[in-house]
C-alpha positions as CSV (number, residue, x, y, z in Angstrom):
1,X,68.1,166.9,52.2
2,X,65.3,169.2,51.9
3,X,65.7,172.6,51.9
4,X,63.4,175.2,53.9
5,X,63.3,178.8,52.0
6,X,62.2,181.6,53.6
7,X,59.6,184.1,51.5
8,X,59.7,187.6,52.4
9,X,58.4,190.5,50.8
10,X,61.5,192.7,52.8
11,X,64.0,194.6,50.4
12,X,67.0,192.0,49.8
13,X,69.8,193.2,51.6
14,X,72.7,190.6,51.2
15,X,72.3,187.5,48.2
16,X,74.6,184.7,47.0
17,X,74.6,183.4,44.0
18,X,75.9,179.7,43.0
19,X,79.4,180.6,45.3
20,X,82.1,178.2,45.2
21,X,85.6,178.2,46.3
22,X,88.1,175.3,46.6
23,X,91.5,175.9,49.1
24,X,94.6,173.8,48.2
25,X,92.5,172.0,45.6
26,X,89.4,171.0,48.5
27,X,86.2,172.6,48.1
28,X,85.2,174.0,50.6
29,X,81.9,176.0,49.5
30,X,80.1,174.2,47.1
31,X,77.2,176.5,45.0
32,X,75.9,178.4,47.9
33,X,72.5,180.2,47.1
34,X,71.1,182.8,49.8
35,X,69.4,186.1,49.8
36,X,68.8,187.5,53.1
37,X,66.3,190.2,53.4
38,X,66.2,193.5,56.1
39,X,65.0,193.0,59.1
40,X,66.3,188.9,59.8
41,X,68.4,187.6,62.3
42,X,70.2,185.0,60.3
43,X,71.4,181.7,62.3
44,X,74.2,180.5,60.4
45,X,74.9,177.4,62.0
46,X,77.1,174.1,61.0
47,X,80.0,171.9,62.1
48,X,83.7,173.1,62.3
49,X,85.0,173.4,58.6
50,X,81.4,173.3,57.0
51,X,82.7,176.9,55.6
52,X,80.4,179.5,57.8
53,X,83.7,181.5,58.3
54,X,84.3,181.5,55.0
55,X,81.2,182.3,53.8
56,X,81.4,185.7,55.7
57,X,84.8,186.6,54.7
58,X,84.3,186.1,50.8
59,X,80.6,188.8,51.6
60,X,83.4,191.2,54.0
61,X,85.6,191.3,50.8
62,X,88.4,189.3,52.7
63,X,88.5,186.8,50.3
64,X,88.6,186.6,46.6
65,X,89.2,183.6,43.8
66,X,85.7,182.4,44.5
67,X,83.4,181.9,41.6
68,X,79.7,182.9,41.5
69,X,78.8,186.7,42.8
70,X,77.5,188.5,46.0
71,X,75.7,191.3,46.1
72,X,75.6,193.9,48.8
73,X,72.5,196.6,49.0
74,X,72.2,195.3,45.2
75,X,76.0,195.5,44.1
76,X,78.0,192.8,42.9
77,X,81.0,193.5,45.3
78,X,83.8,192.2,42.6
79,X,83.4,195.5,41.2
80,X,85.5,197.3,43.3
81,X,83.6,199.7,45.2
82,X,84.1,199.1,48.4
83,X,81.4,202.4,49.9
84,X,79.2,199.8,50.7
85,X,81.7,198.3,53.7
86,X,80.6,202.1,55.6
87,X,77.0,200.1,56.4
88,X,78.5,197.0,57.4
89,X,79.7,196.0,61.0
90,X,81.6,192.8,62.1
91,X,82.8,191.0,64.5
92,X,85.1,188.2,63.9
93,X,85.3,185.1,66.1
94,X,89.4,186.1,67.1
95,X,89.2,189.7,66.2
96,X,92.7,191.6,66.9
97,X,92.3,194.6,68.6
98,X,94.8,197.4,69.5
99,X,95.3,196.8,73.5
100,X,98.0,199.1,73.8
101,X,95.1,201.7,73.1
102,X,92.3,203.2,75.8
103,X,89.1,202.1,74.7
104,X,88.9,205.7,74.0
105,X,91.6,206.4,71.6
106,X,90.1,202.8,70.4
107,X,86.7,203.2,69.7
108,X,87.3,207.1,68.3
109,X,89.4,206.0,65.8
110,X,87.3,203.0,64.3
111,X,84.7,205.8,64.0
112,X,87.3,207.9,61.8
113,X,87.3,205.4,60.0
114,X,84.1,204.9,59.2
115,X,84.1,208.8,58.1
116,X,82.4,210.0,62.0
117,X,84.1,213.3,62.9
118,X,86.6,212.9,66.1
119,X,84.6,215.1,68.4
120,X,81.2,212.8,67.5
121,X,83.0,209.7,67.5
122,X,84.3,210.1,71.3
123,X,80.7,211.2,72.3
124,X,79.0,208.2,71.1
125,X,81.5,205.6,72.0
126,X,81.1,207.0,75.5
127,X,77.7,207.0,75.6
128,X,77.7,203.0,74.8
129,X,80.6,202.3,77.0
130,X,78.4,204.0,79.7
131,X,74.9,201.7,78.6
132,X,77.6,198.9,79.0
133,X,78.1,200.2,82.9
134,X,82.0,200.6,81.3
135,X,82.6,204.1,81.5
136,X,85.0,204.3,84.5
137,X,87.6,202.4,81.9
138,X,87.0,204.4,79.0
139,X,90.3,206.3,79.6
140,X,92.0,203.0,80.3
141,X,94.4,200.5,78.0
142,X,92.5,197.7,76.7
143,X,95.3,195.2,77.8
144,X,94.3,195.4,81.4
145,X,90.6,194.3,80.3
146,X,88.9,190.9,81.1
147,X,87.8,188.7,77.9
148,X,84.2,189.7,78.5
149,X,85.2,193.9,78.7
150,X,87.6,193.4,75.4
151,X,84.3,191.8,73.9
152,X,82.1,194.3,74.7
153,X,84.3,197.1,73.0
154,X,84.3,195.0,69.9
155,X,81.0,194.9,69.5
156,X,80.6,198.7,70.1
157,X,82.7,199.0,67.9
158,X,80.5,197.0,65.0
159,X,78.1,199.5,66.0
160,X,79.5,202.4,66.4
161,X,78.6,203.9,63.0
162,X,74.7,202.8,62.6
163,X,75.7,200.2,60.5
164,X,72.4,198.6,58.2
165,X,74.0,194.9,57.9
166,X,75.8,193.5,61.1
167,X,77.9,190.1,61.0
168,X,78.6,188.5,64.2
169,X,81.2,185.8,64.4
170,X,80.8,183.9,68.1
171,X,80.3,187.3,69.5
172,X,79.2,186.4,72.8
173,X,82.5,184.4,73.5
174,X,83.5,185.5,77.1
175,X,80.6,187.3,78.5
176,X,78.9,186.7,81.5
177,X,74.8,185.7,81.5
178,X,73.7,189.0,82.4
179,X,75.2,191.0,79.4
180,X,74.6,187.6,76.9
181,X,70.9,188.6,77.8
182,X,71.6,192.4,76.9
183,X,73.3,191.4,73.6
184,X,70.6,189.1,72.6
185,X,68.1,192.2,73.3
186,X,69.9,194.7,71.2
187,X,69.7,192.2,68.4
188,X,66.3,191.9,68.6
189,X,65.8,195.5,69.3
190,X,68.5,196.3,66.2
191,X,66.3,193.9,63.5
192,X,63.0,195.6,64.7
193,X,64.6,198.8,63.6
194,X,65.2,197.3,60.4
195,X,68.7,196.1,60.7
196,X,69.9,192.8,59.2
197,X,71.8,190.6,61.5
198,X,74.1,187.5,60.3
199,X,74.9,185.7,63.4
200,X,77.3,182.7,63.3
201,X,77.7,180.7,66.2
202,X,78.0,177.0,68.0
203,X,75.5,178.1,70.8
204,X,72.7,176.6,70.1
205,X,70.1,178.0,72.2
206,X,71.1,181.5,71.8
207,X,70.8,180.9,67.8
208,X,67.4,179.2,68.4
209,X,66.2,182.1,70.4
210,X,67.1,185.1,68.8
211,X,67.1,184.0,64.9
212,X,64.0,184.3,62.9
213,X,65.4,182.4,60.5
214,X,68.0,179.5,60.7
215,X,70.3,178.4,58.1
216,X,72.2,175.2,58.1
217,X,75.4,174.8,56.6
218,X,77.2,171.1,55.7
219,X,80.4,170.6,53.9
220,X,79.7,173.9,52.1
221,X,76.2,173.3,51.0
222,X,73.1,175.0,52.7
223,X,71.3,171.6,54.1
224,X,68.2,173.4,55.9
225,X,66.9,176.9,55.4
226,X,64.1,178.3,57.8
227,X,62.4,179.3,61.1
228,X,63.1,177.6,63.3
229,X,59.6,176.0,63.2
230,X,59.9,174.8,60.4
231,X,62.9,172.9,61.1
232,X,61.4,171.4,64.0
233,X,58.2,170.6,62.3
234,X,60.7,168.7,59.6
235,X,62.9,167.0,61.4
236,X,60.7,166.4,64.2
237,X,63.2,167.3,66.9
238,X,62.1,169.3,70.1
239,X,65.5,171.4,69.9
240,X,68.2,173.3,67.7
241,X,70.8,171.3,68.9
242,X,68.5,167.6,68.3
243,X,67.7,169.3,64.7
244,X,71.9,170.2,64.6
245,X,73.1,166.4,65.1
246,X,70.5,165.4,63.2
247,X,70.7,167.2,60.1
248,X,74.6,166.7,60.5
249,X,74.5,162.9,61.2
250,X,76.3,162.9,64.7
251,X,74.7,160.9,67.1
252,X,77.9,159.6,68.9
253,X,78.0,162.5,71.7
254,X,76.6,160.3,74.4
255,X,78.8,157.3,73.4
256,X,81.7,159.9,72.9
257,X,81.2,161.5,76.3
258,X,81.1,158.3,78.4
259,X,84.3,157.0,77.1
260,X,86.0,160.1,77.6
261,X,84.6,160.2,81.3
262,X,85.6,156.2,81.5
263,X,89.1,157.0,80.8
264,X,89.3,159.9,83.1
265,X,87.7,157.9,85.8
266,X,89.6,154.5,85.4
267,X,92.4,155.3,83.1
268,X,91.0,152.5,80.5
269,X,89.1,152.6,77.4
270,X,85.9,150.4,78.2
């Protein structure tokens, strides 16, 4: 397949060079190349197991034994200093969170961590949980939030320090429409500030609206690289999902879908 790169004249923020990295002898990254410049929205898009998950844990540092390098703000991360984590945010498609905490004691001390003084911390977490309309729980446990509140806090929680390069694993996963629409705003609102978004996710109309450029991922090799434009223009497809299945070679979903509704309906596989 042909692959789409992107030129841009930005400062390079995040690159890969020639990764690899096999798991119980299968490969499941095979010579990724990518440099991703300040200011993009990164799609990273690709069927379950293509390695998009791992891809972002080997660039967090919560993976090692892979071969080739990544470079953060221009450092190799293998060399052990880790100061460049401070100007990262993330949020991980099944991120653990403390629910025996408030969102509070919660939020102030990710921002300790991140090297925020208490006092500061509290303020600004506040301040977001209020832009969220969620200031009325701010003093209570997060085990007695809904999916979509728990959600919310994690993502203030990405941003809580002003980081420069922000991952997002399925971060819309339990929100409603209304606050899906304010997330996809203070993406687009965080990149024209000059942040660098890396947004992984199976939605694909949220990834074909808010990416500026879209990368597709295959059994651990990039497949397609571009704006979404481009991808269209090469594959000829009117959508993100039509350019998905068929960059990805799945055209069974209709076939799929009425056998499964067959079954449910009659009890028989026609």
């Amino acid at each position: 397949m042909e692959v789409l790169i992107i030129n841009c004249n930005e400062e390079r923020v995040l690159s890969l060079k020639n990764v690899t990295i096999h798991f119980d002898g299968k490969q499941v990254l095979d010579g990724i190349n990518l440099d991703v410049y300040q200011g993009q929205i990164i799609g990273y898009i690709g069927p379950n197991g293509a390695g998009k998950s791992t891809t972002l844990k080997i660039i967090l540092g919560l993976v090692d034994g892979y071969d080739g390098e990544v470079e953060i703000f221009g450092r190799n991360i293998a060399a052990g200093n880790h100061t460049y984590k401070r100007k990262i945010g993330y949020v991980a498609e099944n991120a653990e969170i403390y629910d025996n905490l408030t969102a509070c004691e919660y939020l102030t001390f990710i921002g300790e961590l991140y090297g925020i003084d208490r006092v500061l911390a509290e303020d600004k977490a506040l301040k977001l949980m209020r832009a969220f309309e969620m200031d009325d729980v701010f003093h209570t446990r997060i085990s007695s939030f809904s999916k979509g509140m728990r959600q919310k806090v994690l993502i203030i929680s990405s941003l809580l320090h002003d980081p420069d390069l922000i991952f997002l694993d399925e971060p819309l996963s339990g929100l409603d429409a209304n606050s899906v629409m304010i997330i996809k705003d203070i993406l687009e609102q965080l990149a024209s500030r000059g942040k660098t978004i890396f947004y992984s996710s199976h939605i694909m109309d949220v990834v074909e609206k808010i990416s500026n450029r879209i990368v597709l991922l295959i059994d651990g090799k990039i497949a397609a690289d571009g704006t979404f434009e481009e991808l269209r223009e090469q594959s000829k497809q009117g959508s993100l999902e039509g350019i998905f299945n068929q960059l990805t070679g799945f055209d069974e979903h209709q076939h799929t879908a009425e056998k499964f509704v067959d079954i449910v309906m009659d009890g028989e596989e026609k």
